[in-house]
N, C-alpha and C positions, 0 to 999 in steps of 0.2 A: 454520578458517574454512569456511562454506558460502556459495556464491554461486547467486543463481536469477535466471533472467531467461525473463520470457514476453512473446509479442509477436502482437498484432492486428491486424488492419484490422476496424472497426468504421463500418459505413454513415451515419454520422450525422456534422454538421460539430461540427470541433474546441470550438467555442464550445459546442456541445451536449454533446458527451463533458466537458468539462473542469465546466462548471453541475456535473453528476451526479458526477463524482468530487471535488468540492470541496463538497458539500452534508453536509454531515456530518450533517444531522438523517437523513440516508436512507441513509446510508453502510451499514448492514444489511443494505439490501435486495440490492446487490453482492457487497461487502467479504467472503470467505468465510472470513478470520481472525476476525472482528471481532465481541465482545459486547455492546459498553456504551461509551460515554464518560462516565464518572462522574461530572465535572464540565461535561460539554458538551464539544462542541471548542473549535477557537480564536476564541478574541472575534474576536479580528482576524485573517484568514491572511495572515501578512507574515514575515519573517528573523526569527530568536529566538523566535515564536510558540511556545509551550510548554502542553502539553494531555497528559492520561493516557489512555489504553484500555485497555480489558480486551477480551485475546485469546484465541483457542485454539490453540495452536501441536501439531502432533502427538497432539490432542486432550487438552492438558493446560492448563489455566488460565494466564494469564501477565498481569500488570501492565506495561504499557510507559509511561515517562514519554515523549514526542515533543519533538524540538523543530527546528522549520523552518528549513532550513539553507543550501537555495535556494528563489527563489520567480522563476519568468519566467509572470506572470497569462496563462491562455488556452494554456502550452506544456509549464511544466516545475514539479513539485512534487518537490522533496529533502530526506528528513528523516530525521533520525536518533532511535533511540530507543535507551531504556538498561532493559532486562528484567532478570527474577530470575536469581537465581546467578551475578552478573557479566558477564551477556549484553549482547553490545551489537548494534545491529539499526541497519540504514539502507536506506531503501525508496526508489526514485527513478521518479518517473512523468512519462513522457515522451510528450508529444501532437507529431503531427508532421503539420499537413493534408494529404490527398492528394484531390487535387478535391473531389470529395461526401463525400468518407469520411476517415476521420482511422488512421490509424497509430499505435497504442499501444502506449509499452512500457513493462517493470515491470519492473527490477531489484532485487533483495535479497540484501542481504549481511548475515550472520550472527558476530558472534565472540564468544571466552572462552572460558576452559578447559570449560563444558562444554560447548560446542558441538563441541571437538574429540572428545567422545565419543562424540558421533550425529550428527555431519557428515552423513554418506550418508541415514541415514532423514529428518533436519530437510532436506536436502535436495531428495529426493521428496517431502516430505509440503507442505513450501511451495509445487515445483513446481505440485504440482497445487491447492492453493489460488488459486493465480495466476492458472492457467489457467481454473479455474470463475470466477473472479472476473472474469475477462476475458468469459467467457462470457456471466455476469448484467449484466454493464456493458454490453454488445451488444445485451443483448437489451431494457434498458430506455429508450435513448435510440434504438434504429433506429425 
């Protein structure tokens, strides 16, 4: 298992952070895993909502099917997804207001026998996905 977790303070209110990481049409412009939604995202974002992406994980192509597994509208997105070679993936984005500014966090968690093979590098190389991803998410909604 790999686990990551990066964490923000981003200038912009919770309402505003949350528009931008729930807009899937734009999710690119953030997102530093993220290539494509093949068939769009979720119609609807709600519990059981189910959507595929195309990723880059360690700079390697990956297929994830998602499917939304908490939803708190305006606080909390938790989904889980199921990648190649038995991979299983769960992403949990957590907004938290703090006056003007909102508090984000990103946890992910990685498993399957082949993650136990590059645990350490899928785990820096997420790190820092995260982190730039936290970065461009800052930078578009301040």
């Amino acid at each position: 298992m790999a686990e990551v977790t990066a964490q923000a303070r981003i200038e912009a209110p919770a309402e505003k952070v949350w528009a931008r990481l729930t807009d899937f049409d734009a999710y690119g412009e953030w997102n530093a895993t993220h290539t494509a939604f093949p068939k769009g995202g979720p119609e609807t974002l709600e519990v059981g909502a189910a959507y595929e992406e195309n990723m880059k994980l360690m700079g390697f192509p990956a297929e994830v099917t998602w499917t939304v597994r908490e939803l708190e509208t305006g606080r909390l997105l938790d989904i889980e997804g199921k990648g190649p070679m038995g991979v299983n993936l769960g992403m949990r984005y957590e907004l938290t207001p703090d006056g003007e500014a909102t508090a984000v966090r990103i946890d992910g968690a990685f498993t399957g026998a082949a993650v136990s093979l590059m645990a350490g590098k899928l785990k820096d190389s997420a790190s820092a996905a995260l982190n730039e991803s936290l970065r461009k998410l800052a930078g578009l909604v301040a």
